[in-house]
C-alpha positions as CSV (number, residue, x, y, z in Angstrom):
1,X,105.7,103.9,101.4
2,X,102.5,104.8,98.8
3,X,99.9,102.1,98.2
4,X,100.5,100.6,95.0
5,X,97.2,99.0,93.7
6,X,93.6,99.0,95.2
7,X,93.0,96.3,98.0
8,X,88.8,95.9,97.3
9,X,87.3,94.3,100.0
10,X,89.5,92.8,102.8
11,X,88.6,89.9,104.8
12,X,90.4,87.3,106.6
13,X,90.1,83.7,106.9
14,X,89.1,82.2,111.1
15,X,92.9,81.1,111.1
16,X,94.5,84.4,110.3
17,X,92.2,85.8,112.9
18,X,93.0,83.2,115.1
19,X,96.4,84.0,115.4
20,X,95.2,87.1,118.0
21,X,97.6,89.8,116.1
22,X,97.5,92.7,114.3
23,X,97.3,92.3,110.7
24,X,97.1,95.9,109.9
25,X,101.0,96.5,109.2
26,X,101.4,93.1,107.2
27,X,98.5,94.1,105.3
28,X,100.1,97.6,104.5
29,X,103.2,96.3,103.7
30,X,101.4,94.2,101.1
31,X,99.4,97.9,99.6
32,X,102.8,99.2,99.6
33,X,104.6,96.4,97.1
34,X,106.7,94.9,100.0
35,X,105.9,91.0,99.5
36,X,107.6,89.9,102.3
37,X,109.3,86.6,102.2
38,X,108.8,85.7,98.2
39,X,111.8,84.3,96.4
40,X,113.1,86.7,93.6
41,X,110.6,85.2,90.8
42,X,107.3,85.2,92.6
43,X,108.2,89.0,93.8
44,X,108.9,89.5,89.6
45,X,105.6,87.8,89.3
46,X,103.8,90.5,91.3
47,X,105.3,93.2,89.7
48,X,104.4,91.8,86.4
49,X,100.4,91.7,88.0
50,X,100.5,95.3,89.1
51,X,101.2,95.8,85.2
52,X,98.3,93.3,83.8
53,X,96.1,93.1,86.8
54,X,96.8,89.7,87.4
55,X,96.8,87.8,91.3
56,X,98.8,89.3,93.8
57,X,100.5,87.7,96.6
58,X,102.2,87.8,99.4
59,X,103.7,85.7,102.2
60,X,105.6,87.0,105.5
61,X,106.9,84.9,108.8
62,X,105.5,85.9,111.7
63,X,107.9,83.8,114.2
64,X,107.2,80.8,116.0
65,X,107.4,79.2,112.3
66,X,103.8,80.8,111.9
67,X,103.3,82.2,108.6
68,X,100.3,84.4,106.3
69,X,99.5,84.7,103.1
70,X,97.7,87.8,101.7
71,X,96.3,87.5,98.4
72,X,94.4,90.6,96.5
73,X,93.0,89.1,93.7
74,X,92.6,90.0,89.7
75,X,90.7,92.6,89.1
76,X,91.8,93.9,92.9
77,X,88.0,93.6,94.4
78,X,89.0,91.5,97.4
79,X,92.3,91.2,99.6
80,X,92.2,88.1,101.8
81,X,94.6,87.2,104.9
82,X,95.3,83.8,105.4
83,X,97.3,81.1,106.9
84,X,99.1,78.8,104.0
85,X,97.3,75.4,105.3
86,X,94.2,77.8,104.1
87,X,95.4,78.2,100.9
């Protein structure tokens, strides 16, 4: 898998870090275009941004009905990880 847009600056929110896991492979599953657990039209959505620059997201289950976000903003200068109660 090749990254597929730049990331910017990547930060995460106290209750991503809270979780006590390693975000690296969610994160690079996000660089790579693999949203996770988006329905069909929000993953459309994020292939339409990687055209026009527009808000990125994705969303992935972690298991024990935990869940993240990560969100690389327009203009791709910051990448944030964050729970969806964060949001």
């Amino acid at each position: 898998m090749e990254p597929r847009f730049e990331l910017g600056r990547t930060v995460a929110t106290p209750g991503a870090i809270a979780l006590g896991i390693d975000l690296t492979s969610y994160m690079r599953r996000h660089h790579c275009g693999d949203w996770g657990d988006l329905d069909e039209c929000d993953k459309q959505a994020n292939e339409e941004a990687l055209i026009h620059g527009d808000r990125i997201l994705s969303h992935y289950k972690l298991g024990d009905g935990k869940r993240i976000y990560i969100i690389t903003e327009a203009g791709r200068q910051s990448t944030c990880v964050l729970l969806p109660e964060e949001y």
